[in-house]
Backbone atoms as SQL, in Angstrom:
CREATE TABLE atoms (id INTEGER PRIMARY KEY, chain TEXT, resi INTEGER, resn TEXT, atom TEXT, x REAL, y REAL, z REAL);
INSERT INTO atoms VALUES
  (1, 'A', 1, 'UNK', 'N', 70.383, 57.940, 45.098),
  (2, 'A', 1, 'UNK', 'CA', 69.024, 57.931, 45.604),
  (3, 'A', 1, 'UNK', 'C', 68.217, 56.833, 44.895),
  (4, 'A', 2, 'UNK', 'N', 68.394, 57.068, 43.473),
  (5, 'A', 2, 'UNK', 'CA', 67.486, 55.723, 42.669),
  (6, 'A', 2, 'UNK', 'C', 68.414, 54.747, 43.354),
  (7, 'A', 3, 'UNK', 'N', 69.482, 54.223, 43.462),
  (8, 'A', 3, 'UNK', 'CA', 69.886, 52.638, 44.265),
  (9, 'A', 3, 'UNK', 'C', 69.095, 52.175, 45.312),
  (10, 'A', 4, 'UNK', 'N', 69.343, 53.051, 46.232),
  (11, 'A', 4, 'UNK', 'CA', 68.666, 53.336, 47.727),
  (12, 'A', 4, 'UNK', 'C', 67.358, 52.950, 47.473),
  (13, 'A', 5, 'UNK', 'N', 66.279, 53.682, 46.454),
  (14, 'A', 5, 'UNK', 'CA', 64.915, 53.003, 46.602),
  (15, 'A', 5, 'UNK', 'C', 64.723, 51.797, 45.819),
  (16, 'A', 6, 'UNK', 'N', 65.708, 51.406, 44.606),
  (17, 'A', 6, 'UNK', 'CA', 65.717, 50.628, 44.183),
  (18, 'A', 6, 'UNK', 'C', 65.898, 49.244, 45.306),
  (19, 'A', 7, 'UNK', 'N', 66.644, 49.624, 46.004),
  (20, 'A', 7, 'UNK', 'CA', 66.596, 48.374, 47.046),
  (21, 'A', 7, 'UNK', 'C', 65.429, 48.155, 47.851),
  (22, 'A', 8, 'UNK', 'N', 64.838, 49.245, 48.725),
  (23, 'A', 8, 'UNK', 'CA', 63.804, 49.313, 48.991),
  (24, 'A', 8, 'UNK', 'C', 62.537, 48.206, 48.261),
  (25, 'A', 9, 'UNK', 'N', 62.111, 48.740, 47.127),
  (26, 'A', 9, 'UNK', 'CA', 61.573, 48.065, 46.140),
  (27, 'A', 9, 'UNK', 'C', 61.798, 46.888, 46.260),
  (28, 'A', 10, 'UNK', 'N', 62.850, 46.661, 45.895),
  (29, 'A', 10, 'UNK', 'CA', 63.313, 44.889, 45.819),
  (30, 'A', 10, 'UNK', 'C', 63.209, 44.360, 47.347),
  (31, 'A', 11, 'UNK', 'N', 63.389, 44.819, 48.062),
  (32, 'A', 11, 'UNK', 'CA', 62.682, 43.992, 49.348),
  (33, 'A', 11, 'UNK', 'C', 61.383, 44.059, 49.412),
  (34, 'A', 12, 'UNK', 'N', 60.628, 44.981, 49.356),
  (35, 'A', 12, 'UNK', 'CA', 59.438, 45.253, 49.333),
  (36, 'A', 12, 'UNK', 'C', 58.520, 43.943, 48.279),
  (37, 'A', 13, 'UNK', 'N', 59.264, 43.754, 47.625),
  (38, 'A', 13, 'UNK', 'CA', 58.896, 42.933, 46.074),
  (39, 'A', 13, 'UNK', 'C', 58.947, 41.189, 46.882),
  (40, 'A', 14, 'UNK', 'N', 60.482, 41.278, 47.781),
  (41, 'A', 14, 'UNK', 'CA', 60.459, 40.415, 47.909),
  (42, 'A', 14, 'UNK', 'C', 60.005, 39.712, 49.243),
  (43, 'A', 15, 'UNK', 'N', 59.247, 40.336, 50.028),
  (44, 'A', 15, 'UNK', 'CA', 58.452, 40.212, 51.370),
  (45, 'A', 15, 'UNK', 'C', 56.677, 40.006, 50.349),
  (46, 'A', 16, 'UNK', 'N', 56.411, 40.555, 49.557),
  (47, 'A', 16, 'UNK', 'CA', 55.417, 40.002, 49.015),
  (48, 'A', 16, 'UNK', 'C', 55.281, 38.999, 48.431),
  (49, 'A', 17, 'UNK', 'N', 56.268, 38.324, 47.577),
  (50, 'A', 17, 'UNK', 'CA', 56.169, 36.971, 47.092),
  (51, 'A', 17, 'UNK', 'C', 56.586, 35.993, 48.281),
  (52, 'A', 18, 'UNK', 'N', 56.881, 36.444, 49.513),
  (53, 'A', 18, 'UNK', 'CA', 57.302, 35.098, 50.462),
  (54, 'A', 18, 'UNK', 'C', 55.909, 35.537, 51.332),
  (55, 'A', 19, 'UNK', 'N', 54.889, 36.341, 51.451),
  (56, 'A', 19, 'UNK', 'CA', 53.898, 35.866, 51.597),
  (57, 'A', 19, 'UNK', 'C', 53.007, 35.193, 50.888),
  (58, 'A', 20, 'UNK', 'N', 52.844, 35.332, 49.788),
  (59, 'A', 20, 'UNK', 'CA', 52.268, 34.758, 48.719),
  (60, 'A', 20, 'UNK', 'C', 52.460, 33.605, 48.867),
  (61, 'A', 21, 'UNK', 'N', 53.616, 32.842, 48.641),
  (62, 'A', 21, 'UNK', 'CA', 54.005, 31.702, 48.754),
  (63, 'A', 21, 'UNK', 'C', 53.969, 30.609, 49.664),
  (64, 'A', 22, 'UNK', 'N', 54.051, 28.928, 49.843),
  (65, 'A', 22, 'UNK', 'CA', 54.102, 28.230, 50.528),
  (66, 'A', 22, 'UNK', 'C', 55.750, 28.116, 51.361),
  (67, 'A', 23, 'UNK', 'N', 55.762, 28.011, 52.746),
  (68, 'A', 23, 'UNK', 'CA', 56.995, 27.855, 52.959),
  (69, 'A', 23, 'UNK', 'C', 57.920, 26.348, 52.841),
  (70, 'A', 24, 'UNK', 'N', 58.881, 26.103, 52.224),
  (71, 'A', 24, 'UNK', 'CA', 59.299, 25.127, 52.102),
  (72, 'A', 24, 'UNK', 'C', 60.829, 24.612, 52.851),
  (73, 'A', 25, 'UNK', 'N', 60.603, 25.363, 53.905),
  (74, 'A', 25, 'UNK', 'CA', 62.310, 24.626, 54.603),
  (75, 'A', 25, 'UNK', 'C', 63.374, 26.215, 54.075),
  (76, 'A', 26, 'UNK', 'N', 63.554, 26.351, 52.761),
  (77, 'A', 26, 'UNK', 'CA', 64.063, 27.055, 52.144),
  (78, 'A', 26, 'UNK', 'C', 63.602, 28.596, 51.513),
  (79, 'A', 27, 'UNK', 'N', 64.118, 29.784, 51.924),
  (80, 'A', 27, 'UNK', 'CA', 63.852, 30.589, 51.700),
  (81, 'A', 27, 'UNK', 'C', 63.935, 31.074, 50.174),
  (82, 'A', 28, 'UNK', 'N', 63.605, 32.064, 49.458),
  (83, 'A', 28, 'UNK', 'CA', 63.766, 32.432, 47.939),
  (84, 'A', 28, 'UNK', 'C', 63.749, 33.666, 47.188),
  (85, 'A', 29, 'UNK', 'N', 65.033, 33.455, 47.684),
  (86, 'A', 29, 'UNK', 'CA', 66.130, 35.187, 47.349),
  (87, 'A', 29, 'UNK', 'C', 66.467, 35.073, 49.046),
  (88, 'A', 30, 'UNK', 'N', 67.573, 36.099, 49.168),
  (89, 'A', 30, 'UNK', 'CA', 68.426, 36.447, 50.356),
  (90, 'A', 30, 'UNK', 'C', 67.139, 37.018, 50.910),
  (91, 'A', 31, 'UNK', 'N', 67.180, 36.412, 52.145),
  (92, 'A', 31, 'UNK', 'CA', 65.901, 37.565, 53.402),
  (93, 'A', 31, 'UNK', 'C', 66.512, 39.432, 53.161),
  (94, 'A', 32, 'UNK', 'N', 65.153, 39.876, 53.491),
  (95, 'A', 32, 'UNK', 'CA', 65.770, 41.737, 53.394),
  (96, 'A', 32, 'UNK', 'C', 66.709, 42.077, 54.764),
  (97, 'A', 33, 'UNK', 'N', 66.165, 40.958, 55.817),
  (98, 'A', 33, 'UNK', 'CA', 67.249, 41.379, 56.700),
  (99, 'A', 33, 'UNK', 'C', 68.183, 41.142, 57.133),
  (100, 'A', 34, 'UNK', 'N', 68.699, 39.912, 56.346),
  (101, 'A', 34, 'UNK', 'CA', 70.208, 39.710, 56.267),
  (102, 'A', 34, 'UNK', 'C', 70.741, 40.510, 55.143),
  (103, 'A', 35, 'UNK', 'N', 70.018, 41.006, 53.460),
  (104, 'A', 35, 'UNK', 'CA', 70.553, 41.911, 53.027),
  (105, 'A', 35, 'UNK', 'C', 71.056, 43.058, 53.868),
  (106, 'A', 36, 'UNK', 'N', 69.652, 43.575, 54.034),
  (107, 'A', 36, 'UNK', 'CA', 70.183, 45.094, 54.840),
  (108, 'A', 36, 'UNK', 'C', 70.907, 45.062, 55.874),
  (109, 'A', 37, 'UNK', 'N', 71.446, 43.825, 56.919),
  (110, 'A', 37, 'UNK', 'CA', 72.750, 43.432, 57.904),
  (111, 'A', 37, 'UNK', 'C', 73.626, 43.731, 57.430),
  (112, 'A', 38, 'UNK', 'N', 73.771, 43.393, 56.158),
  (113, 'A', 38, 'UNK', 'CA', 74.932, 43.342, 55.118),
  (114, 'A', 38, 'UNK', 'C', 75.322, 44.301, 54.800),
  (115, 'A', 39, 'UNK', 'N', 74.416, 45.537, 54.740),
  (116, 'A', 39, 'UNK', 'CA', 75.122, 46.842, 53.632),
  (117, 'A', 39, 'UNK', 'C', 74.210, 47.691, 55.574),
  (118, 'A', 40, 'UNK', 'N', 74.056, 47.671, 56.571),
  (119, 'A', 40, 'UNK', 'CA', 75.218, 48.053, 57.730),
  (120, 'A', 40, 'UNK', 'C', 76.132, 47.614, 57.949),
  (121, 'A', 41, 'UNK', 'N', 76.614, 46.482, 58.014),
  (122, 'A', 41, 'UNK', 'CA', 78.059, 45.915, 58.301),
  (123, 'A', 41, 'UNK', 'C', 78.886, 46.076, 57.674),
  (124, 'A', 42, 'UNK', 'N', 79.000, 47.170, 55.992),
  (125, 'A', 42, 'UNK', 'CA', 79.235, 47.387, 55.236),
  (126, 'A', 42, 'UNK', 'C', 79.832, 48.839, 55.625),
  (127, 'A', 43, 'UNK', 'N', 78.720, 49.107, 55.785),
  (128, 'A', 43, 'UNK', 'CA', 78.691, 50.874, 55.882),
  (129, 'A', 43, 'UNK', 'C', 79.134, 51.355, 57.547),
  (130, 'A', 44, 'UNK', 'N', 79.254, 50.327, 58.645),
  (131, 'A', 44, 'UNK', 'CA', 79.952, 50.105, 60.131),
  (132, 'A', 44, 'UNK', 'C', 81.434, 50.336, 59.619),
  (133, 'A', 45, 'UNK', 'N', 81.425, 49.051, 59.159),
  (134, 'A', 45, 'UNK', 'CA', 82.991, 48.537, 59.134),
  (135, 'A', 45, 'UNK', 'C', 83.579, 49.289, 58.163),
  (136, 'A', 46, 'UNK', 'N', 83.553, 49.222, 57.284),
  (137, 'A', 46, 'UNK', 'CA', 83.911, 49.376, 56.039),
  (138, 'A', 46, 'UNK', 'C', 83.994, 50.917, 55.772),
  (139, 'A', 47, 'UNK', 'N', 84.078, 51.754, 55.947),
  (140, 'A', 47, 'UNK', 'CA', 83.522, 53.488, 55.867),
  (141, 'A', 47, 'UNK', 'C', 84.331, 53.561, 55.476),
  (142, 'A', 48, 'UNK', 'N', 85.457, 53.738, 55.348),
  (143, 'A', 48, 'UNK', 'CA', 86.554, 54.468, 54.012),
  (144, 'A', 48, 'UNK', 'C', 86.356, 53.308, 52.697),
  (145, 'A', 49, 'UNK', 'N', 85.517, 52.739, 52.148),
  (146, 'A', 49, 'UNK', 'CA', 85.736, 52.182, 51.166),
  (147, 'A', 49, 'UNK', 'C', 85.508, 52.807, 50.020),
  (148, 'A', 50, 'UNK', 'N', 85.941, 52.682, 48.947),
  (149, 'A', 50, 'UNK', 'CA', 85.736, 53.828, 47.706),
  (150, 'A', 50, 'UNK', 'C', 83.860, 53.798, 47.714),
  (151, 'A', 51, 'UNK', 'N', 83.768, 55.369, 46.556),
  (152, 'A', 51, 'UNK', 'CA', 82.307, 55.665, 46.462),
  (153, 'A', 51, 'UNK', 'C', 81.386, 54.719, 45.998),
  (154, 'A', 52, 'UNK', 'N', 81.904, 54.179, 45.046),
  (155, 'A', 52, 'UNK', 'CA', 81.066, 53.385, 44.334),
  (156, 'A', 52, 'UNK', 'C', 80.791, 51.908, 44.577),
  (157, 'A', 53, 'UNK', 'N', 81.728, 51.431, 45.674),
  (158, 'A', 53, 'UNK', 'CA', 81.114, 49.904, 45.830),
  (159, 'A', 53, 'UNK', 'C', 80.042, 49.894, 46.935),
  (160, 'A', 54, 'UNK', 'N', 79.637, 50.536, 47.518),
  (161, 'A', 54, 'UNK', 'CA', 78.271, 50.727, 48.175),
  (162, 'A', 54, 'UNK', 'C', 77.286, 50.556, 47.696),
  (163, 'A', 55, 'UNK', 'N', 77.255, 51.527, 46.504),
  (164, 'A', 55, 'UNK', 'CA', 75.704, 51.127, 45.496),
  (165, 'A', 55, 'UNK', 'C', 76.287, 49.861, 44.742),
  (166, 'A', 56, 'UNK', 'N', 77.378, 49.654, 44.343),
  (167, 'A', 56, 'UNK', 'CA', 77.272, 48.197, 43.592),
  (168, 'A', 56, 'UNK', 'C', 76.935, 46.763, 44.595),
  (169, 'A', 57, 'UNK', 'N', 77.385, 46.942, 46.026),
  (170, 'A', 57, 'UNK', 'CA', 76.713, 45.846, 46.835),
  (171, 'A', 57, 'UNK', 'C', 75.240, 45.914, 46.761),
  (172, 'A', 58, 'UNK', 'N', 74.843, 47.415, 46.980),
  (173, 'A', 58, 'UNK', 'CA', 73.360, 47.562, 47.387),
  (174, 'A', 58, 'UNK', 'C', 72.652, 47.073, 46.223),
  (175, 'A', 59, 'UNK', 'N', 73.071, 46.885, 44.677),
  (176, 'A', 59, 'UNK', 'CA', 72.367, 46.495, 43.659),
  (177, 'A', 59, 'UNK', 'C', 72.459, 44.533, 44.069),
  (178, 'A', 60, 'UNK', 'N', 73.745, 44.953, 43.843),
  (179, 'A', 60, 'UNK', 'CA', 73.718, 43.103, 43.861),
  (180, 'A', 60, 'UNK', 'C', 72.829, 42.559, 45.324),
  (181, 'A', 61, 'UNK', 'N', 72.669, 43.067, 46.300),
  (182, 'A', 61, 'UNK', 'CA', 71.753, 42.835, 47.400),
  (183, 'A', 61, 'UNK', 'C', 70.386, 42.892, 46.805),
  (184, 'A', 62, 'UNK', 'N', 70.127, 43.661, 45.814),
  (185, 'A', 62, 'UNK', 'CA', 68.571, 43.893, 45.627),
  (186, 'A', 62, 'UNK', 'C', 68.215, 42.590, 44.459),
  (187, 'A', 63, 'UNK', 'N', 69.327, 42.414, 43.772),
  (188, 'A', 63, 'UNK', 'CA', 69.171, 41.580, 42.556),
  (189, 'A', 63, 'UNK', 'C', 68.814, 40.020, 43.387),
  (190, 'A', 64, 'UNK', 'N', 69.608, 39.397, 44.282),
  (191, 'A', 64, 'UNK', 'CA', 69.757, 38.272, 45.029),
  (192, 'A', 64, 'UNK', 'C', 68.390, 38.547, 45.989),
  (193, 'A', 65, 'UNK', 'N', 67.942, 39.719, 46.463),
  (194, 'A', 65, 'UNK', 'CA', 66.391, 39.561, 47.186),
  (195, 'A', 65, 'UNK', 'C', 65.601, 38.452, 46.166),
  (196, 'A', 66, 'UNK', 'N', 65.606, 38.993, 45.150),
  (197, 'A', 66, 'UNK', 'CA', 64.561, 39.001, 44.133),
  (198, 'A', 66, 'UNK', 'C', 64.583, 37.855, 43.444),
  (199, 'A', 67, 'UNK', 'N', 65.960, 37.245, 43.295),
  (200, 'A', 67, 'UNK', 'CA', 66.124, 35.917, 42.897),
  (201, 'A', 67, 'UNK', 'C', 65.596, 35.278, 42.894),
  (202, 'A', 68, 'UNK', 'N', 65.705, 33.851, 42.179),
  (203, 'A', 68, 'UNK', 'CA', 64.714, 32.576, 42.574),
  (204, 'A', 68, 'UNK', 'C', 66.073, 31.819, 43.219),
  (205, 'A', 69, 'UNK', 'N', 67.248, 31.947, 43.646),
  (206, 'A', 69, 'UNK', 'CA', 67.888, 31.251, 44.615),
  (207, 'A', 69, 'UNK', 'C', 67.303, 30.726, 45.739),
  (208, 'A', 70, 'UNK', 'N', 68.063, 29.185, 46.054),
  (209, 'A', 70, 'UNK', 'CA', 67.072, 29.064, 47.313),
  (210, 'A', 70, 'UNK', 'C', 68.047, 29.191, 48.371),
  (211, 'A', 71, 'UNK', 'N', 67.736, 29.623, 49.285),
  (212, 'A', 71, 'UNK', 'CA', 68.702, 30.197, 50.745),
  (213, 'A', 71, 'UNK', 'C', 68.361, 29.108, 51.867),
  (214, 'A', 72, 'UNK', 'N', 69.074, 28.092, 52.558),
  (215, 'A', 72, 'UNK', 'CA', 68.756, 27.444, 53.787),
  (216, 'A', 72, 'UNK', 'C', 67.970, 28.495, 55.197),
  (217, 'A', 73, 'UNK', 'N', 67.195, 27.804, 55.485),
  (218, 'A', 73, 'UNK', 'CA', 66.642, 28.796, 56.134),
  (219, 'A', 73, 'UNK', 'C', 67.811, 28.558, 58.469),
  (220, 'A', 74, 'UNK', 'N', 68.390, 29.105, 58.874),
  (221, 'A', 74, 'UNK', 'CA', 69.358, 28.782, 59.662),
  (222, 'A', 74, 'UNK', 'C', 68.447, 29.144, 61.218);
């Protein structure tokens, strides 16, 4: 449950600093909705995968929102 809102959060975190911000061609951190594409296409496809790599994608998804990586915008 803390993962789950922890991600939440981190998108939430990170839809506020990309308003805040000027846009530059390049996005900064993974968009929330190619994260969250990601952990359905995860949780579609993937359903017998052991317990625990679900919340370890869903962290590393929340960590890369939040990033200062810059993402091409496509």
């Amino acid at each position: 449950m803390a993962i789950a809102l922890g991600f939440v959060m981190c998108g939430a975190l990170r839809l506020a600093r990309f308003n805040a911000t000027t846009f530059s061609g390049n996005f900064m951190g993974v968009p929330i909705t190619a994260a969250g594409g990601i952990v359905a296409i995860v949780i579609i496809y993937l359903g017998n995968i052991p317990d625990l790599v679900l919340p370890m994608i869903m962290m590393l998804l929340s960590w890369l929102m939040i990033s200062k990586i810059k993402v091409p915008k496509f």
